[in-house]
TITI-297359 format. One record per residue (C-alpha): residue in one letter; x, y, z; residue number from 1. Coordinates in steps of 0.2 Angstrom, whole numbers. Layout:
N
A  X  Y  Z  NUM
...
REM end
This chain:
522
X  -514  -482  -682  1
X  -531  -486  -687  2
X  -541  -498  -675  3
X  -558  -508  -682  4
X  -574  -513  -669  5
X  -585  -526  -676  6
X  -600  -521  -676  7
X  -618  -527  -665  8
X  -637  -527  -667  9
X  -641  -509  -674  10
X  -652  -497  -663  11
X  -654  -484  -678  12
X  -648  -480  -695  13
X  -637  -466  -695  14
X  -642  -453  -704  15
X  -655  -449  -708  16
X  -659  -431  -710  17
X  -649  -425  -727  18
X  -640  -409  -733  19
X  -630  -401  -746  20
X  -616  -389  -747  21
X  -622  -374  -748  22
X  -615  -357  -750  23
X  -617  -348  -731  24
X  -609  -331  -725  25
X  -595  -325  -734  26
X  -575  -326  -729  27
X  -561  -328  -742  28
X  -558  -346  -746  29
X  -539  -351  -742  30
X  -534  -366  -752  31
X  -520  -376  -751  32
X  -513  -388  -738  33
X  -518  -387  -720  34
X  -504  -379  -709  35
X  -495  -392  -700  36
X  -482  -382  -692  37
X  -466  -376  -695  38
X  -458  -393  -685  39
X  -468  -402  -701  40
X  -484  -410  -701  41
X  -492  -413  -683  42
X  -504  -427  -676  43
X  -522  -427  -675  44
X  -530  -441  -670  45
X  -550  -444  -676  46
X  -563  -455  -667  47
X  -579  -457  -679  48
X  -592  -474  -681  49
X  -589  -487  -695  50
X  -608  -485  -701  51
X  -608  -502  -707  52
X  -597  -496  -720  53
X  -587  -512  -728  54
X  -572  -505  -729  55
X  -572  -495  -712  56
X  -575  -510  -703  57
X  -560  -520  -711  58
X  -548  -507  -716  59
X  -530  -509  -709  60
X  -516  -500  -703  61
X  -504  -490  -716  62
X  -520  -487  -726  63
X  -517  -483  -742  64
X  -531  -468  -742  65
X  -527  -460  -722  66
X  -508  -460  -729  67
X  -512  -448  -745  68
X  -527  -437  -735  69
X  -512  -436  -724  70
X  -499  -432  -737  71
X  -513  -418  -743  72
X  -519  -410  -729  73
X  -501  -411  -721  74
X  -508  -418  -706  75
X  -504  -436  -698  76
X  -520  -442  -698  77
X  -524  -456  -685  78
X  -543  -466  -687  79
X  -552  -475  -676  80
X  -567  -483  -682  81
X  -580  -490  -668  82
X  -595  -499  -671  83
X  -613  -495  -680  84
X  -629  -488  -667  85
X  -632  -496  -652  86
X  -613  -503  -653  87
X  -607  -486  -658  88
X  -617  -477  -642  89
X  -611  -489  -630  90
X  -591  -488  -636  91
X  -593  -468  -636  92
X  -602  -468  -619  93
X  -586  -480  -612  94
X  -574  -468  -621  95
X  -579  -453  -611  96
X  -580  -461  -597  97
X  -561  -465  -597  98
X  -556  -446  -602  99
X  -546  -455  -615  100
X  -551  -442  -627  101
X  -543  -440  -647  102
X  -540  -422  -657  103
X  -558  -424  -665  104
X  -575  -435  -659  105
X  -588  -439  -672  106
X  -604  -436  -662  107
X  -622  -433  -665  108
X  -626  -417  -655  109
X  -616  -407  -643  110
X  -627  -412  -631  111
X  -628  -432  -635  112
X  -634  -443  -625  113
X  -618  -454  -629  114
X  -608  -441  -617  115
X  -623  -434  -603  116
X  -615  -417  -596  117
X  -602  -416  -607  118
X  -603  -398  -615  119
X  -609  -391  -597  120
X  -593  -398  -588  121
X  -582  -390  -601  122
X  -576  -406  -611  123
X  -579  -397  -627  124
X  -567  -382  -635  125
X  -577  -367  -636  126
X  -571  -364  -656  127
X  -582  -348  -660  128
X  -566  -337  -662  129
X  -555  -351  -668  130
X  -568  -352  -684  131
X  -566  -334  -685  132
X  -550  -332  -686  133
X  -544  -350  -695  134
X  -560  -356  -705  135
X  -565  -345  -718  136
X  -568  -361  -730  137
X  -582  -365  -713  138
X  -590  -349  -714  139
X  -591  -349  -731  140
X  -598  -368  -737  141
X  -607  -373  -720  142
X  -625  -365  -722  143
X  -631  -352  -709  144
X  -642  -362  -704  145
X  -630  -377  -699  146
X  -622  -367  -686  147
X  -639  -361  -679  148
X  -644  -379  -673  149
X  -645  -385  -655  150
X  -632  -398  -661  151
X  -620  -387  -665  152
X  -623  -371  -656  153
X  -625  -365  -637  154
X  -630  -347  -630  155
X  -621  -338  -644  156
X  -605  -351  -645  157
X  -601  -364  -656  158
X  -594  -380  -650  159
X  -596  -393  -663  160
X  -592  -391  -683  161
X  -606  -398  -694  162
X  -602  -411  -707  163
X  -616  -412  -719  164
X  -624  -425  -729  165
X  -623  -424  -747  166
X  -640  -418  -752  167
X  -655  -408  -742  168
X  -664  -424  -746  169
X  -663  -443  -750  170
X  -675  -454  -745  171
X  -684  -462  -761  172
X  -693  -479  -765  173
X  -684  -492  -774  174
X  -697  -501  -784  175
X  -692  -518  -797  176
X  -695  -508  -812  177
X  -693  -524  -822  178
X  -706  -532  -810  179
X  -720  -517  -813  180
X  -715  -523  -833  181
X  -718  -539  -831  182
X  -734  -538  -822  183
X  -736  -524  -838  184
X  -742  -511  -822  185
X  -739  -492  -821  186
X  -729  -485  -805  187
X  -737  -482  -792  188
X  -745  -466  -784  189
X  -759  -468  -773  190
X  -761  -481  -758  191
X  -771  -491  -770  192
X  -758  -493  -783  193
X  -748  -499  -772  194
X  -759  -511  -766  195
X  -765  -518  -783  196
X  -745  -521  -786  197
X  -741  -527  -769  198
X  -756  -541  -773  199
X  -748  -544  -790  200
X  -731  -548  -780  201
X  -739  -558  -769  202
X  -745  -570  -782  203
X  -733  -572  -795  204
X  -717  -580  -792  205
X  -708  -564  -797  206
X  -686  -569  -796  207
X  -691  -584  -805  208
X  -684  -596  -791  209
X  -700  -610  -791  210
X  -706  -603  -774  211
X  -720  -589  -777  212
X  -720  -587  -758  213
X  -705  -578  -754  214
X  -708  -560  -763  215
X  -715  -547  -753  216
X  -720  -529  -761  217
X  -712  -518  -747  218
X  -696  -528  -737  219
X  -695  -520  -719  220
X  -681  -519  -711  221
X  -679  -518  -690  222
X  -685  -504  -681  223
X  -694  -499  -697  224
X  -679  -492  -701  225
X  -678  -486  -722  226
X  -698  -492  -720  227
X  -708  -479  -712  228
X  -719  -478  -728  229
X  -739  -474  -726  230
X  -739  -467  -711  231
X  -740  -448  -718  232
X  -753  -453  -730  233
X  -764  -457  -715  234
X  -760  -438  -706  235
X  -747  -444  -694  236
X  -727  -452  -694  237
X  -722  -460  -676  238
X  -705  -451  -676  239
X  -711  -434  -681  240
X  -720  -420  -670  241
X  -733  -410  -675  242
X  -740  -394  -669  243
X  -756  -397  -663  244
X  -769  -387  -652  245
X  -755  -375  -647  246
X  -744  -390  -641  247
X  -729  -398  -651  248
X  -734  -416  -649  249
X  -725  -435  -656  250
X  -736  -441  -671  251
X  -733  -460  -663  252
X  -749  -454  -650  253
X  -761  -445  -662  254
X  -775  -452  -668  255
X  -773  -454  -686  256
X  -758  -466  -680  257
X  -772  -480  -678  258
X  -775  -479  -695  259
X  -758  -481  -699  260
X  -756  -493  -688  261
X  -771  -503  -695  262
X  -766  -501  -713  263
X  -749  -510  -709  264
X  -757  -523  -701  265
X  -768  -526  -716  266
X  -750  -527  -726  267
X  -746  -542  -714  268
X  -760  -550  -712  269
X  -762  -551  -733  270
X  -742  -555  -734  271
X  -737  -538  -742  272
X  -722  -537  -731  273
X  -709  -549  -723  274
X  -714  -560  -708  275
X  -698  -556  -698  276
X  -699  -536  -702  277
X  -694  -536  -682  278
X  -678  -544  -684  279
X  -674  -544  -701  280
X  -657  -535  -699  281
X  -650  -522  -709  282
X  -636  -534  -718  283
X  -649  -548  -721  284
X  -661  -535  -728  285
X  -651  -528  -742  286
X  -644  -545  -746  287
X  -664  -550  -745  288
X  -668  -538  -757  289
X  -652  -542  -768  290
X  -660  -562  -767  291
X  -677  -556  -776  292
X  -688  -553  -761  293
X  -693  -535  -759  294
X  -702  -528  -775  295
X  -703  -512  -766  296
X  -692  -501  -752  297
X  -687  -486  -745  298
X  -665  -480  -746  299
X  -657  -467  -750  300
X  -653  -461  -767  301
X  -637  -461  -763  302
X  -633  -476  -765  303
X  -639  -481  -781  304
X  -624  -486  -788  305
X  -617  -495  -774  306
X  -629  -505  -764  307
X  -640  -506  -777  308
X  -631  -508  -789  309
X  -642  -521  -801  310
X  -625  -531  -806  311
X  -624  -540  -787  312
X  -643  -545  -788  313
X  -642  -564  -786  314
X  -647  -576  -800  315
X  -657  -563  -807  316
X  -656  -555  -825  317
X  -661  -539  -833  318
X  -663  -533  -815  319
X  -671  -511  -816  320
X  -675  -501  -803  321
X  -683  -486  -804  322
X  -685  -472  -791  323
X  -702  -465  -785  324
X  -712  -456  -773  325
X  -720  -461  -758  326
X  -740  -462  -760  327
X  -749  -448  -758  328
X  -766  -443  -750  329
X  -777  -431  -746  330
X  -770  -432  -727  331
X  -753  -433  -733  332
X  -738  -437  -740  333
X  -719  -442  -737  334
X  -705  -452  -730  335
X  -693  -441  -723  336
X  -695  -426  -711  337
X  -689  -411  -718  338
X  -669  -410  -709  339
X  -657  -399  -703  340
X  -644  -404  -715  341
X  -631  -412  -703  342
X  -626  -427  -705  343
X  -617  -427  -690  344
X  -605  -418  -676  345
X  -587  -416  -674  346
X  -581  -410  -656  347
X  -564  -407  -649  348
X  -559  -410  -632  349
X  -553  -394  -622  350
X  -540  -404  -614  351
X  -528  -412  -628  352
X  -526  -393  -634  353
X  -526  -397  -653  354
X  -543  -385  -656  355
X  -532  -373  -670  356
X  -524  -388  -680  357
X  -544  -396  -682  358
X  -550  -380  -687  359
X  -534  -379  -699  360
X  -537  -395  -703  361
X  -557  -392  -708  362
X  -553  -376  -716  363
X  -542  -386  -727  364
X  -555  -400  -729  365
X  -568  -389  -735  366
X  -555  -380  -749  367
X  -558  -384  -768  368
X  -543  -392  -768  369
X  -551  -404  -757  370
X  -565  -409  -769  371
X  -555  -422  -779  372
X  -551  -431  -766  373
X  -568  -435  -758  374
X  -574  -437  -775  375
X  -565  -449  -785  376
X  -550  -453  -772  377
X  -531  -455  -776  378
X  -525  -448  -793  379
X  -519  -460  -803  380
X  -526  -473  -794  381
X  -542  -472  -792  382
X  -546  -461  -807  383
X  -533  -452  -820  384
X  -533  -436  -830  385
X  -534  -435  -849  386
X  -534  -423  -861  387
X  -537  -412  -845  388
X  -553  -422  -838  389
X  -554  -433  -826  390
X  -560  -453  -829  391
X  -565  -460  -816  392
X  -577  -476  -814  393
X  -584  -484  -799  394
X  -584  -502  -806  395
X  -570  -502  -809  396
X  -560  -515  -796  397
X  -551  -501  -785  398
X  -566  -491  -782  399
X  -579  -506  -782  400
X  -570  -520  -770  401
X  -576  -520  -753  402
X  -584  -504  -756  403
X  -567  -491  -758  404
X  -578  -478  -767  405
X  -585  -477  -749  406
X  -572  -475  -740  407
X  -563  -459  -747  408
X  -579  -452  -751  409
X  -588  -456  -734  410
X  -580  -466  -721  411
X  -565  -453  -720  412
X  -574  -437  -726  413
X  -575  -426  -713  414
X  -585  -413  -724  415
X  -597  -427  -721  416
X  -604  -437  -735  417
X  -598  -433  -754  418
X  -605  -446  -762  419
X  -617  -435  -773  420
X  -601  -420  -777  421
X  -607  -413  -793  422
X  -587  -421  -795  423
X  -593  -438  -793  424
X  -611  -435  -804  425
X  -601  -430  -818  426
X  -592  -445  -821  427
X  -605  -456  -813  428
X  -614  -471  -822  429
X  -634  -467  -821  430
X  -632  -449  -820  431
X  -647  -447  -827  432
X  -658  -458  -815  433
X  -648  -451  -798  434
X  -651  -434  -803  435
X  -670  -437  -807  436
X  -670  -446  -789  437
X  -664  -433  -781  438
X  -678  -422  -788  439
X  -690  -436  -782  440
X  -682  -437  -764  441
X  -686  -418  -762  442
X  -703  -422  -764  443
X  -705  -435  -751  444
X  -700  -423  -736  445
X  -714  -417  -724  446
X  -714  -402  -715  447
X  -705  -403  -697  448
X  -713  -392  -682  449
X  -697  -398  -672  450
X  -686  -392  -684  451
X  -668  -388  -675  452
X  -678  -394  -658  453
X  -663  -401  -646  454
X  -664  -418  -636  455
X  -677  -416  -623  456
X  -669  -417  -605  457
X  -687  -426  -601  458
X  -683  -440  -613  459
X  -666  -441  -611  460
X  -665  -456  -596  461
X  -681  -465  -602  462
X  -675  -472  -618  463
X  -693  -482  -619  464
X  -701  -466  -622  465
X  -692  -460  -635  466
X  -702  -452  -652  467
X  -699  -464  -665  468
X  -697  -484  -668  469
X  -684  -487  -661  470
X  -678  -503  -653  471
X  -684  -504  -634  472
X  -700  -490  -635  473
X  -715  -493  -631  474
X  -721  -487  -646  475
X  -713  -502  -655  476
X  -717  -513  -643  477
X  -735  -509  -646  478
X  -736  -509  -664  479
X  -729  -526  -665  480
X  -741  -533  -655  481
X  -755  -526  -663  482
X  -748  -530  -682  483
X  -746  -549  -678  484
X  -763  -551  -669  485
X  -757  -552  -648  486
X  -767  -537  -644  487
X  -782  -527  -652  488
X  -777  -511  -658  489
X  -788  -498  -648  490
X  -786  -506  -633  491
X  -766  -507  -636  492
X  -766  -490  -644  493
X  -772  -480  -628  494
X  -765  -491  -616  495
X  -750  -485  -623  496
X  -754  -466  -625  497
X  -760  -465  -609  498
X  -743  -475  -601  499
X  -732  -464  -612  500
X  -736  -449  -604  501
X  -739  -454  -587  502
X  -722  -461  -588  503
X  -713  -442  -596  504
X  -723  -440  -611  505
X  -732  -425  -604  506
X  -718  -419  -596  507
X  -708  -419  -615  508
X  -724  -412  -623  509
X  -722  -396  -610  510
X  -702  -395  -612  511
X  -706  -397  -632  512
X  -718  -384  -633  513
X  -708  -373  -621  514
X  -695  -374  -633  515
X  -705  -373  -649  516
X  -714  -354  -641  517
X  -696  -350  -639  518
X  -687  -355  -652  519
X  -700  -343  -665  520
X  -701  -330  -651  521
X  -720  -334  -648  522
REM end
């Protein structure tokens, strides 16, 4: 049975941080079908967020794709798809406090603050010698450095299995190459090239529609979510820390951050960005962007051949995109803070006494014999074999329609995302420009002094101080009302400062730091 939430407002874009499957310690690889038992296949039921992923949110019972993962894994494989970010969190938190628990849990961290007290009260299956003795494909394809994060790992044990994402970066801007042609400019590098073509945007009507007022050379989306981009160049990103002064510290209260802060207004003041950045929702900003209005944006590479594929742009011929880097400066440069490579968490419940079948079940999920199925889905449906290679093409109708590619590759992957497979780049249209972009996304990641840091106890019941843009913080809630012109910036900025630690901030900065001394045995 497969069960689909319809999905709210999002409070965060799941993902983020990025990874690859990378060889870790050794261990024989067993391949083959997971062992279901000599009574035949046995139940696992799976509880995991949609993610805003078409399919996910509208796939039906008897699916088509759960049936054969099923058929080779030789599990019977039950989904349940909740919502997206703040729906997803507030599911999950009613979820455990029922104690209606499934076989496995998608999560964030083993210590979430989706299920408070979880992992202390013993919800969670101690699996450190279940890996041992069942997952030599975990040991071997999960990199060390997966199992040594706080999200995964607790005085010595381990209680979650990482899925990763599919590369150790993605994050990249998305510029109209056919725009840049047009306007007959050069990509961008510095601040200033940006700013010359953000003008040019500005001023020329650039889809063609009549209206030369409805382009914008960077479309935000809420939260600043996929649009953090600047702040680095000016020596500080709001949902990074930085070590500074012996103290690990949230760039969202540094100094530098009025000049970030101040260059963004100057974006909207001079109409270089969307009015309704603060509510322009993730569905109605790619279909923004798919309309002609962003000449600029941050995604992931990822996805180049599926949301941004240029086929769906609307009334709009000849569309190109080309992937960049973010601008670069003497204080700095980058999107993305350098990750941990998960993607996310999965975490069995001690009580439904399935831990050996999940860890079967993974050890099988991470085999070679795996790999086709996350990559190009059901053999002779999705993709066939001739003359002893596969063909597989994700226009065509099966993989393309209501995103399927997606689904068997992400949505239902519990290796975590295998969208970028060297499977799926081999048989991929615009090989050539992903593999370039994911060259370029490398070199938008900053260096991360929080690195494997877990959730802060300080932060975790004041939600309005948390690091970051997020929906409800203070920092947010302070940068729009500087932006659009409510409050002067450095009387809003060290109001704010000054409330966020008197409200925890400090508090955090000593539990951070704390952590940070010990973490690298200072």
């Amino acid at each position: 049975m497969i069960k689909a939430k319809k999905t709210f407002a999002s409070l965060f874009a799941v993902s983020l941080v990025t990874a690859t499957v990378l060889a870790g310690c050794g261990g024989k690889e067993e391949n083959g079908a997971a062992d279901g038992g000599s009574q035949g296949p046995k139940n696992l039921s799976i509880l995991l967020s949609h993610s805003n992923a078409k399919y996910a949110m509208q796939v039906k019972d008897d699916d088509r794709y759960v049936k054969e993962l099923s058929k080779l894994s030789n599990y019977n494989l039950k989904y349940e798809f909740l919502g997206h970010g703040d729906d997803f969190t507030q599911q999950m938190t009613v979820r455990f406090a029922s104690g209606e628990l499934p076989d496995m849990i998608r999560t964030d961290s083993i210590d979430s603050t989706m299920h408070p007290g979880a992992l202390d009260k013993g919800v969670f299956q101690d699996l450190t010698p279940l890996i041992e003795k069942y997952g030599p494909n975990l040991k071997k394809k999960i990199p060390a450095e997966a199992w040594n994060s706080p999200k995964v790992s607790k005085d010595g044990k381990i209680f979650g299995i990482p899925a990763l994402s599919a590369l150790p970066a993605t994050r990249v801007v998305y510029i109209r190459q056919d725009w840049l042609d047009k306007l007959g400019m050069q990509q961008p590098k510095t601040i200033d090239d940006y700013l010359k073509y953000f003008e040019a945007v500005k001023k020329q009507d650039m889809n063609g529609n009549g209206d030369a007022n409805d382009e914008y050379g960077l479309y935000v989306r809420e939260n600043l979510i996929y649009s953090n981009m600047f702040f680095s160049a000016f020596g500080a990103d709001p949902n990074m820390w930085y070590l500074k002064n012996g103290q690990l510290q949230p760039g969202m209260i540094q100094p530098e951050m009025k000049d970030g802060i101040k260059f963004w207004k100057s974006l909207y003041d001079n109409g270089y960005i969307n009015p309704n950045l603060f509510t322009n929702k993730g569905a109605d900003w790619v279909a923004g962007i798919k309309q002609g209005k962003g000449g600029a944006w941050i995604h992931d590479v990822t996805n180049y051949n599926t949301d941004w594929n240029t086929a769906n742009f609307v009334n709009e011929k000849n569309v190109k995109l080309s992937l960049i880097e973010a601008p670069e400066s003497a204080k700095g440069k980058g999107i993305a803070a350098q990750g941990d490579q998960i993607y996310f968490v999965w975490v069995v419940p001690s009580k439904n006494k399935k831990a050996e079948d999940v860890i079967k079940f993974l050890n099988w999920v991470w085999s070679d014999e795996a790999d086709d199925y996350f990559a190009m889905g059901i053999k002779d449906y999705n993709y066939k074999v001739e003359n002893g290679k596969p063909k597989w093409d994700m226009n065509d109708p099966v993989n393309k329609d209501n995103d399927a590619s997606v689904f068997y590759q992400l949505s239902v992957n519990p290796r975590g995302d295998g969208r970028m497979l060297d499977k799926v780049l081999e048989v991929s249209p615009n090989t050539a420009a992903v593999k370039s972009g994911i060259e370029i996304a490398k070199k938008n990641i900053t260096k991360n002094d929080a690195l494997y840091m877990p959730t802060l106890n300080s932060l975790k019941t004041n939600p309005e101080l948390a690091v970051g843009t997020g929906a409800g913080t203070l920092f947010l809630d302070m940068f729009a009302k500087v932006i659009t012109g409510k409050e002067e910036l450095d009387a809003s900025f060290d109001k704010f400062v000054a409330e966020w630690k008197r409200r925890g901030g400090d508090a955090a900065i000593k539990e951070a730091t704390d952590w940070y001394n010990k973490f690298h045995k200072k």
